[in-house]
C-alpha positions in Angstrom: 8.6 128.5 -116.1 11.5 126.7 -114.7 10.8 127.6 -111.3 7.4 125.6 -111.6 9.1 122.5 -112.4 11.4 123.3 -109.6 8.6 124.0 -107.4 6.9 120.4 -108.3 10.2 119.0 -107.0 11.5 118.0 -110.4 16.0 118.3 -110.6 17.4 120.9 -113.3 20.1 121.3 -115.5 20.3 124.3 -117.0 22.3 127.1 -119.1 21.9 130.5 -120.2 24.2 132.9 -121.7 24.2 134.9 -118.8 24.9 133.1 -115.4 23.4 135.7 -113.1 20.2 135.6 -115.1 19.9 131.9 -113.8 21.4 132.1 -110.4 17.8 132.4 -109.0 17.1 129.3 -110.1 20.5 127.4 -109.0 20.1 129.0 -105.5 16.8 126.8 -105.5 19.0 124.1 -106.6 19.0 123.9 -110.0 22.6 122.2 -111.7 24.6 124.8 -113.8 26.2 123.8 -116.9 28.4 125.5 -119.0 27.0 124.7 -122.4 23.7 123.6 -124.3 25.5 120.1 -125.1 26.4 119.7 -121.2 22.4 120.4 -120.4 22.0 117.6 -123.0 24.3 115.3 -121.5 23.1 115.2 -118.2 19.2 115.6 -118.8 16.3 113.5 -120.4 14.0 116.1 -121.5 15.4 119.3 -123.1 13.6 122.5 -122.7 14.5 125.2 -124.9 13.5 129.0 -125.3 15.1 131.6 -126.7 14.9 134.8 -128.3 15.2 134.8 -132.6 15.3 131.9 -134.7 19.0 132.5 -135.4 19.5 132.0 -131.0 17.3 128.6 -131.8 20.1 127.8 -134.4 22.7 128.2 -132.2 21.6 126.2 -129.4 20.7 123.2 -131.5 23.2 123.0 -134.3 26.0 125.7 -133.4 29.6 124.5 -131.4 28.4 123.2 -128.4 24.4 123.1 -129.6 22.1 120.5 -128.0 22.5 118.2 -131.0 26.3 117.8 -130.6 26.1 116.2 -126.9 23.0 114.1 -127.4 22.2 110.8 -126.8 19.4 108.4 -128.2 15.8 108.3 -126.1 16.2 111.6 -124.9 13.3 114.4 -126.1 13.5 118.2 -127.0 10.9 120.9 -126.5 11.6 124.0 -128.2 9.6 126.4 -126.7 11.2 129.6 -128.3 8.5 131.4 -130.9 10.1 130.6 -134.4 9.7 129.6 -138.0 7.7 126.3 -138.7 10.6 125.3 -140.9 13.2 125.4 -138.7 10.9 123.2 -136.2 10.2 120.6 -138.7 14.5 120.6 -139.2 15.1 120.3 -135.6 12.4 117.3 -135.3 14.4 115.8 -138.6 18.1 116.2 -137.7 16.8 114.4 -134.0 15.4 111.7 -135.5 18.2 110.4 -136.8 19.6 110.4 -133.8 17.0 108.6 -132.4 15.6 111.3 -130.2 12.0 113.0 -130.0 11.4 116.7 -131.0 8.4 118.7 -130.3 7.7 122.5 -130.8 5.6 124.2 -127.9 5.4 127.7 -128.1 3.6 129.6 -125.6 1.1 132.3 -125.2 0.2 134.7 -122.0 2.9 136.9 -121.8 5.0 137.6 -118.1 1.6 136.9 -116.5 0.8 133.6 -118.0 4.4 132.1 -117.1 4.1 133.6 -113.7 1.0 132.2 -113.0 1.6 128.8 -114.6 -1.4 129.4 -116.7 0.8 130.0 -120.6 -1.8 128.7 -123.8 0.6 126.0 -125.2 0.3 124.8 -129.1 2.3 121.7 -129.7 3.4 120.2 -132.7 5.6 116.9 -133.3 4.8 112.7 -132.7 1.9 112.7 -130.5 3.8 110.0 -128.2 6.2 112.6 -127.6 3.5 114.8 -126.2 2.0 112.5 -124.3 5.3 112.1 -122.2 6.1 115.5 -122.0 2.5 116.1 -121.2 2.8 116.6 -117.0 5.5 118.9 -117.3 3.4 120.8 -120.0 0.9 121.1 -117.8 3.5 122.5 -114.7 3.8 125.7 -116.9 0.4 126.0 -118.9 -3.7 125.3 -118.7 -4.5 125.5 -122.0 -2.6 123.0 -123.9 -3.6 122.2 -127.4 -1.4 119.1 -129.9 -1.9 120.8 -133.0 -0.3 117.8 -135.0 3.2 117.2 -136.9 6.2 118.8 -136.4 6.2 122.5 -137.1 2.6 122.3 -136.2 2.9 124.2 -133.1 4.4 127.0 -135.0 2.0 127.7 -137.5 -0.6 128.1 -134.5 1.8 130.4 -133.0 1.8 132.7 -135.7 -2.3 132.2 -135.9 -2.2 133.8 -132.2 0.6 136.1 -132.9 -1.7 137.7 -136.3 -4.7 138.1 -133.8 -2.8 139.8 -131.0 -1.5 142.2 -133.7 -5.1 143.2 -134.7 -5.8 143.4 -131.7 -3.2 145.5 -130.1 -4.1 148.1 -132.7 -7.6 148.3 -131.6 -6.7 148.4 -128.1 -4.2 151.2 -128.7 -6.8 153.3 -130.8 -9.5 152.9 -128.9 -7.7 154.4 -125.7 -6.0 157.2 -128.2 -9.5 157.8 -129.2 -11.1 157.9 -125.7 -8.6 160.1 -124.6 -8.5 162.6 -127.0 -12.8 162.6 -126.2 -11.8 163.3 -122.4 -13.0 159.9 -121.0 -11.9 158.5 -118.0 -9.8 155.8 -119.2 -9.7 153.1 -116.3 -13.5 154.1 -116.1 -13.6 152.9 -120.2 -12.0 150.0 -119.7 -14.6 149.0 -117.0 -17.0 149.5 -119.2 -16.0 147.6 -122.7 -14.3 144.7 -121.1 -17.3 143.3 -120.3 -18.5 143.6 -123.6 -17.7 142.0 -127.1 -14.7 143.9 -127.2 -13.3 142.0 -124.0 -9.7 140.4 -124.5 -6.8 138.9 -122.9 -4.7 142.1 -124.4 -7.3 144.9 -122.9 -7.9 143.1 -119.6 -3.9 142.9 -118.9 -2.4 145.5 -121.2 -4.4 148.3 -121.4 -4.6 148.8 -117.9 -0.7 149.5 -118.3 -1.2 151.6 -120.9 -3.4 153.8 -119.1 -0.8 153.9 -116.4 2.2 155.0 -119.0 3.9 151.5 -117.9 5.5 150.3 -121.0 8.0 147.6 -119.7 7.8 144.5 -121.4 6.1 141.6 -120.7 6.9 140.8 -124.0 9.6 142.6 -126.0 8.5 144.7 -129.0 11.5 144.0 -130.8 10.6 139.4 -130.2 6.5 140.5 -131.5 8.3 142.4 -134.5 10.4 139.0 -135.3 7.0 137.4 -134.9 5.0 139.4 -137.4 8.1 139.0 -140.0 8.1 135.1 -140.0 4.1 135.3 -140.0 4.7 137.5 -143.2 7.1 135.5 -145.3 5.2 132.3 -144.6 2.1 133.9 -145.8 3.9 134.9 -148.6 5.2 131.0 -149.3 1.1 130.1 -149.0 0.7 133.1 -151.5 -1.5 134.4 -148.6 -1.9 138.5 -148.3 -2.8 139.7 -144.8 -2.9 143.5 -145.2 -4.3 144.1 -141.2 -0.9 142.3 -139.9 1.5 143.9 -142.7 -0.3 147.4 -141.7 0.6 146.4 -137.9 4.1 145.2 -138.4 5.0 148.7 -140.0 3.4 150.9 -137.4 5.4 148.7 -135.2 8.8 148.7 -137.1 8.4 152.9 -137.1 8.2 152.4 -133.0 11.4 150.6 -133.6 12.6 153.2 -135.0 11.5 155.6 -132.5 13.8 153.6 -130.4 11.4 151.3 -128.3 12.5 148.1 -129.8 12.8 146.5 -125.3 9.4 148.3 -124.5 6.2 145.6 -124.3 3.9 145.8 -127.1 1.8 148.0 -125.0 4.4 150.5 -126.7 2.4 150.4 -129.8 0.0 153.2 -128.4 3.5 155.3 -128.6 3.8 154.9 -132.2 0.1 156.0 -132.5 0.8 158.9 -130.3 3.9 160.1 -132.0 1.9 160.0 -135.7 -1.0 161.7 -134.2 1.6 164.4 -132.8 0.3 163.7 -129.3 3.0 164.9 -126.5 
Protein backbone atom coordinates (compact mmCIF):
# COMPACT_ATOMS: atom_id res chain seq x y z
CA UNK A 1 0.00 0.00 0.00
CA UNK A 2 2.87 2.24 0.64
CA UNK A 3 4.65 1.39 -2.33
CA UNK A 4 1.55 2.71 -4.45
CA UNK A 5 1.94 6.01 -3.08
CA UNK A 6 5.55 5.75 -3.67
CA UNK A 7 4.98 4.62 -7.09
CA UNK A 8 2.64 7.82 -7.82
CA UNK A 9 5.71 9.82 -6.83
CA UNK A 10 4.38 10.91 -3.55
CA UNK A 11 7.67 11.44 -0.50
CA UNK A 12 7.33 9.02 2.72
CA UNK A 13 7.98 9.08 6.21
CA UNK A 14 7.62 6.18 7.70
CA UNK A 15 8.22 3.64 10.88
CA UNK A 16 7.64 0.22 11.84
CA UNK A 17 8.78 -1.73 14.62
CA UNK A 18 10.98 -3.61 12.65
CA UNK A 19 13.36 -1.71 10.34
CA UNK A 20 14.14 -4.52 7.90
CA UNK A 21 10.38 -5.02 7.32
CA UNK A 22 10.43 -1.33 5.78
CA UNK A 23 13.83 -1.21 4.22
CA UNK A 24 12.06 -2.10 0.81
CA UNK A 25 10.38 0.79 0.94
CA UNK A 26 13.41 3.25 2.03
CA UNK A 27 15.55 1.72 -0.67
CA UNK A 28 12.80 3.30 -3.04
CA UNK A 29 13.26 6.33 -1.08
CA UNK A 30 11.16 6.44 1.53
CA UNK A 31 12.46 8.68 4.95
CA UNK A 32 12.95 6.44 8.11
CA UNK A 33 12.03 7.61 11.38
CA UNK A 34 12.54 6.35 14.55
CA UNK A 35 9.27 6.82 16.16
CA UNK A 36 5.40 7.26 15.48
CA UNK A 37 5.73 11.04 16.87
CA UNK A 38 8.84 11.63 14.43
CA UNK A 39 6.50 10.28 11.29
CA UNK A 40 4.09 12.88 12.73
CA UNK A 41 6.37 15.62 12.85
CA UNK A 42 7.60 15.55 9.54
CA UNK A 43 4.34 14.44 7.56
CA UNK A 44 0.82 16.03 6.72
CA UNK A 45 -1.21 13.02 6.39
CA UNK A 46 -0.74 10.10 8.82
CA UNK A 47 -1.37 6.65 7.69
CA UNK A 48 -1.66 4.06 10.20
CA UNK A 49 -2.13 0.22 10.23
CA UNK A 50 -1.43 -2.17 12.55
CA UNK A 51 -2.24 -5.36 14.00
CA UNK A 52 -4.74 -5.37 17.43
CA UNK A 53 -6.41 -2.55 18.82
CA UNK A 54 -4.02 -2.56 21.78
CA UNK A 55 -0.92 -1.83 18.70
CA UNK A 56 -3.54 1.15 17.59
CA UNK A 57 -3.27 2.29 21.26
CA UNK A 58 0.18 2.43 21.33
CA UNK A 59 0.89 4.22 18.23
CA UNK A 60 -1.58 7.06 18.94
CA UNK A 61 -1.52 7.55 22.68
CA UNK A 62 1.52 5.46 24.05
CA UNK A 63 5.31 7.33 24.72
CA UNK A 64 6.24 8.45 21.50
CA UNK A 65 2.36 7.77 19.88
CA UNK A 66 1.31 9.99 16.97
CA UNK A 67 -0.64 12.27 19.26
CA UNK A 68 2.37 13.28 21.34
CA UNK A 69 4.41 14.96 18.19
CA UNK A 70 1.40 16.49 16.43
CA UNK A 71 0.82 19.57 15.17
CA UNK A 72 -2.51 21.41 14.18
CA UNK A 73 -3.93 20.92 10.28
CA UNK A 74 -2.32 17.75 9.94
CA UNK A 75 -4.94 14.50 9.23
CA UNK A 76 -4.77 10.76 10.47
CA UNK A 77 -6.09 7.63 8.69
CA UNK A 78 -6.15 4.68 10.72
CA UNK A 79 -6.37 2.03 8.53
CA UNK A 80 -5.69 -0.86 11.12
CA UNK A 81 -9.18 -3.20 11.53
CA UNK A 82 -10.30 -2.19 15.21
CA UNK A 83 -13.08 -1.31 17.58
CA UNK A 84 -15.56 1.55 16.55
CA UNK A 85 -14.93 3.00 19.99
CA UNK A 86 -11.51 3.43 19.95
CA UNK A 87 -11.92 5.23 16.31
CA UNK A 88 -14.48 7.65 17.49
CA UNK A 89 -11.59 8.36 20.71
CA UNK A 90 -8.88 8.86 18.27
CA UNK A 91 -11.10 11.35 16.03
CA UNK A 92 -11.91 13.05 19.71
CA UNK A 93 -8.53 13.33 21.38
CA UNK A 94 -7.35 14.95 17.53
CA UNK A 95 -9.76 17.33 17.52
CA UNK A 96 -8.70 19.13 20.19
CA UNK A 97 -5.70 19.40 18.81
CA UNK A 98 -7.04 20.74 15.92
CA UNK A 99 -6.24 17.89 13.58
CA UNK A 100 -8.60 15.55 11.28
CA UNK A 101 -9.20 11.82 12.05
CA UNK A 102 -10.71 9.28 9.82
CA UNK A 103 -10.96 5.42 10.08
CA UNK A 104 -10.47 3.48 6.75
CA UNK A 105 -10.25 -0.03 7.05
CA UNK A 106 -9.73 -2.17 4.22
CA UNK A 107 -10.96 -5.20 2.61
CA UNK A 108 -9.20 -7.67 -0.16
CA UNK A 109 -6.72 -9.39 1.54
CA UNK A 110 -2.66 -9.60 0.12
CA UNK A 111 -4.29 -9.51 -3.36
CA UNK A 112 -6.33 -6.46 -3.00
CA UNK A 113 -3.28 -4.35 -1.51
CA UNK A 114 -1.07 -5.82 -4.13
CA UNK A 115 -3.17 -4.98 -6.87
CA UNK A 116 -4.25 -1.54 -5.56
CA UNK A 117 -7.76 -2.61 -5.78
CA UNK A 118 -8.51 -2.93 -1.41
CA UNK A 119 -12.77 -2.18 -0.69
CA UNK A 120 -12.22 0.92 1.62
CA UNK A 121 -15.15 1.93 4.35
CA UNK A 122 -14.45 5.38 5.77
CA UNK A 123 -15.80 6.92 8.56
CA UNK A 124 -15.03 10.59 10.10
CA UNK A 125 -15.83 14.55 8.80
CA UNK A 126 -16.53 14.10 5.20
CA UNK A 127 -14.01 17.12 4.39
CA UNK A 128 -11.46 14.99 5.78
CA UNK A 129 -12.35 12.44 3.15
CA UNK A 130 -12.56 14.46 0.49
CA UNK A 131 -8.80 15.47 0.98
CA UNK A 132 -7.54 12.27 1.71
CA UNK A 133 -9.61 11.00 -1.14
CA UNK A 134 -6.64 10.71 -4.19
CA UNK A 135 -4.51 8.83 -1.95
CA UNK A 136 -7.45 6.58 -1.06
CA UNK A 137 -7.95 5.85 -4.31
CA UNK A 138 -3.83 4.99 -4.87
CA UNK A 139 -4.51 1.88 -2.71
CA UNK A 140 -8.30 0.99 -3.33
CA UNK A 141 -11.32 0.92 -6.11
CA UNK A 142 -14.05 0.57 -4.07
CA UNK A 143 -14.16 3.29 -1.69
CA UNK A 144 -17.35 3.88 0.30
CA UNK A 145 -17.71 7.21 3.28
CA UNK A 146 -19.87 5.37 5.46
CA UNK A 147 -20.41 8.58 7.76
CA UNK A 148 -19.08 9.74 11.36
CA UNK A 149 -16.20 8.72 13.07
CA UNK A 150 -16.20 5.08 14.01
CA UNK A 151 -18.29 4.72 10.96
CA UNK A 152 -15.83 2.94 8.98
CA UNK A 153 -15.49 0.40 11.66
CA UNK A 154 -18.88 -0.74 12.13
CA UNK A 155 -18.82 -1.61 8.24
CA UNK A 156 -15.65 -3.33 8.80
CA UNK A 157 -17.14 -5.70 11.09
CA UNK A 158 -20.40 -5.96 8.60
CA UNK A 159 -17.71 -7.43 5.98
CA UNK A 160 -15.71 -9.19 8.51
CA UNK A 161 -19.39 -11.19 9.84
CA UNK A 162 -19.95 -12.07 6.05
CA UNK A 163 -16.52 -13.37 5.32
CA UNK A 164 -16.93 -15.59 8.43
CA UNK A 165 -20.16 -17.23 6.96
CA UNK A 166 -18.71 -17.53 4.24
CA UNK A 167 -15.42 -19.11 4.87
CA UNK A 168 -17.38 -21.86 6.51
CA UNK A 169 -19.28 -22.62 3.51
CA UNK A 170 -16.31 -22.48 1.40
CA UNK A 171 -14.43 -24.81 3.78
CA UNK A 172 -17.43 -27.36 3.83
CA UNK A 173 -18.32 -27.42 0.67
CA UNK A 174 -14.60 -28.57 -0.46
CA UNK A 175 -14.53 -31.02 2.80
CA UNK A 176 -17.78 -32.29 1.43
CA UNK A 177 -16.66 -32.60 -2.27
CA UNK A 178 -13.84 -34.25 -1.32
CA UNK A 179 -14.87 -36.79 0.81
CA UNK A 180 -17.66 -37.48 -2.55
CA UNK A 181 -14.36 -37.95 -4.72
CA UNK A 182 -14.82 -34.78 -6.85
CA UNK A 183 -12.26 -33.19 -8.57
CA UNK A 184 -11.90 -30.16 -6.63
CA UNK A 185 -10.26 -27.40 -9.09
CA UNK A 186 -12.89 -29.03 -11.58
CA UNK A 187 -15.78 -28.02 -8.57
CA UNK A 188 -14.69 -24.87 -8.25
CA UNK A 189 -15.08 -24.24 -12.04
CA UNK A 190 -18.22 -25.16 -11.83
CA UNK A 191 -19.95 -23.26 -8.70
CA UNK A 192 -18.03 -20.01 -9.13
CA UNK A 193 -19.98 -19.20 -11.75
CA UNK A 194 -22.96 -19.71 -9.98
CA UNK A 195 -24.90 -18.10 -7.00
CA UNK A 196 -22.41 -19.43 -4.86
CA UNK A 197 -19.58 -17.24 -6.55
CA UNK A 198 -17.38 -15.08 -4.01
CA UNK A 199 -14.43 -13.04 -3.50
CA UNK A 200 -13.38 -15.89 -0.76
CA UNK A 201 -13.92 -19.04 -3.25
CA UNK A 202 -12.55 -17.35 -6.40
CA UNK A 203 -9.08 -16.40 -4.40
CA UNK A 204 -9.02 -18.75 -1.39
CA UNK A 205 -10.31 -21.89 -2.30
CA UNK A 206 -8.06 -22.35 -4.99
CA UNK A 207 -5.32 -22.39 -2.19
CA UNK A 208 -7.09 -24.55 -0.26
CA UNK A 209 -7.25 -27.12 -2.89
CA UNK A 210 -3.55 -26.62 -3.25
CA UNK A 211 -2.80 -27.23 0.79
CA UNK A 212 -1.37 -23.51 0.64
CA UNK A 213 -2.28 -22.09 3.97
CA UNK A 214 0.01 -19.01 4.28
CA UNK A 215 -1.70 -16.03 5.10
CA UNK A 216 -2.91 -13.41 3.19
CA UNK A 217 -4.60 -12.62 6.21
CA UNK A 218 -3.55 -13.93 9.65
CA UNK A 219 -6.01 -16.22 11.38
CA UNK A 220 -5.04 -15.02 14.67
CA UNK A 221 -5.95 -10.70 13.13
CA UNK A 222 -9.73 -12.45 11.70
CA UNK A 223 -10.03 -14.06 15.27
CA UNK A 224 -9.48 -10.35 16.91
CA UNK A 225 -12.05 -9.37 14.24
CA UNK A 226 -14.88 -11.73 15.09
CA UNK A 227 -14.19 -10.91 19.04
CA UNK A 228 -14.77 -7.03 18.61
CA UNK A 229 -17.77 -7.93 16.12
CA UNK A 230 -19.11 -10.10 19.16
CA UNK A 231 -18.88 -7.74 22.08
CA UNK A 232 -20.30 -4.84 20.01
CA UNK A 233 -23.25 -6.99 19.14
CA UNK A 234 -23.51 -7.70 22.54
CA UNK A 235 -23.61 -3.66 23.51
CA UNK A 236 -26.55 -3.52 20.53
CA UNK A 237 -28.06 -6.61 22.53
CA UNK A 238 -27.64 -8.23 19.02
CA UNK A 239 -27.16 -12.28 18.91
CA UNK A 240 -25.41 -13.56 15.84
CA UNK A 241 -25.18 -17.30 16.46
CA UNK A 242 -23.57 -18.06 12.59
CA UNK A 243 -20.40 -15.65 13.51
CA UNK A 244 -20.16 -16.91 17.36
CA UNK A 245 -20.42 -20.65 15.83
CA UNK A 246 -17.41 -19.41 13.36
CA UNK A 247 -15.30 -17.64 15.82
CA UNK A 248 -15.16 -21.02 18.01
CA UNK A 249 -14.34 -23.37 15.16
CA UNK A 250 -11.75 -20.78 14.62
CA UNK A 251 -10.38 -20.28 18.18
CA UNK A 252 -10.09 -24.50 18.36
CA UNK A 253 -7.69 -23.96 15.04
CA UNK A 254 -5.91 -21.64 17.33
CA UNK A 255 -5.55 -24.00 19.47
CA UNK A 256 -4.48 -26.50 17.10
CA UNK A 257 -1.60 -24.05 16.72
CA UNK A 258 -2.44 -22.21 13.34
CA UNK A 259 -2.98 -18.85 14.89
CA UNK A 260 -0.16 -17.19 11.54
CA UNK A 261 -1.95 -19.55 8.91
CA UNK A 262 -4.55 -17.41 6.42
CA UNK A 263 -8.08 -18.09 7.20
CA UNK A 264 -7.96 -20.58 4.39
CA UNK A 265 -6.72 -22.61 7.61
CA UNK A 266 -10.28 -22.92 8.68
CA UNK A 267 -10.77 -26.03 6.34
CA UNK A 268 -7.99 -27.54 8.94
CA UNK A 269 -10.09 -27.12 11.86
CA UNK A 270 -12.97 -28.92 9.83
CA UNK A 271 -10.59 -31.55 8.85
CA UNK A 272 -9.23 -32.20 12.30
CA UNK A 273 -13.11 -32.54 13.84
CA UNK A 274 -14.07 -34.70 11.01
CA UNK A 275 -10.77 -36.87 11.86
CA UNK A 276 -9.55 -36.34 8.28
CA UNK A 277 -5.63 -37.01 7.96
Amino acid sequence: MAGHLIAQGYQLFVYNRTKSKAQPLIDKGAKWDHTPAEVAKHTNVIFTIVGFPQDVEQVYFGQDGILTGITPNRLLVDMTTTAPSLASRIYEAAKKQKVGAIDAPVSGGDVGARNGTLSIMVGGDKSDVDTVMPLLEIMGKNIVYQGKAGSGQHSKMCNQITIAGTMIGVCESLLYGQKAGLDLELLLQAISGGAAGCWSLSNLAPRIVKRNFEPGFYVEHFVKDMEIALAEARGMNLALPGLALVHQIYKALQAQGHSRKGTQALSLALEHINNIA
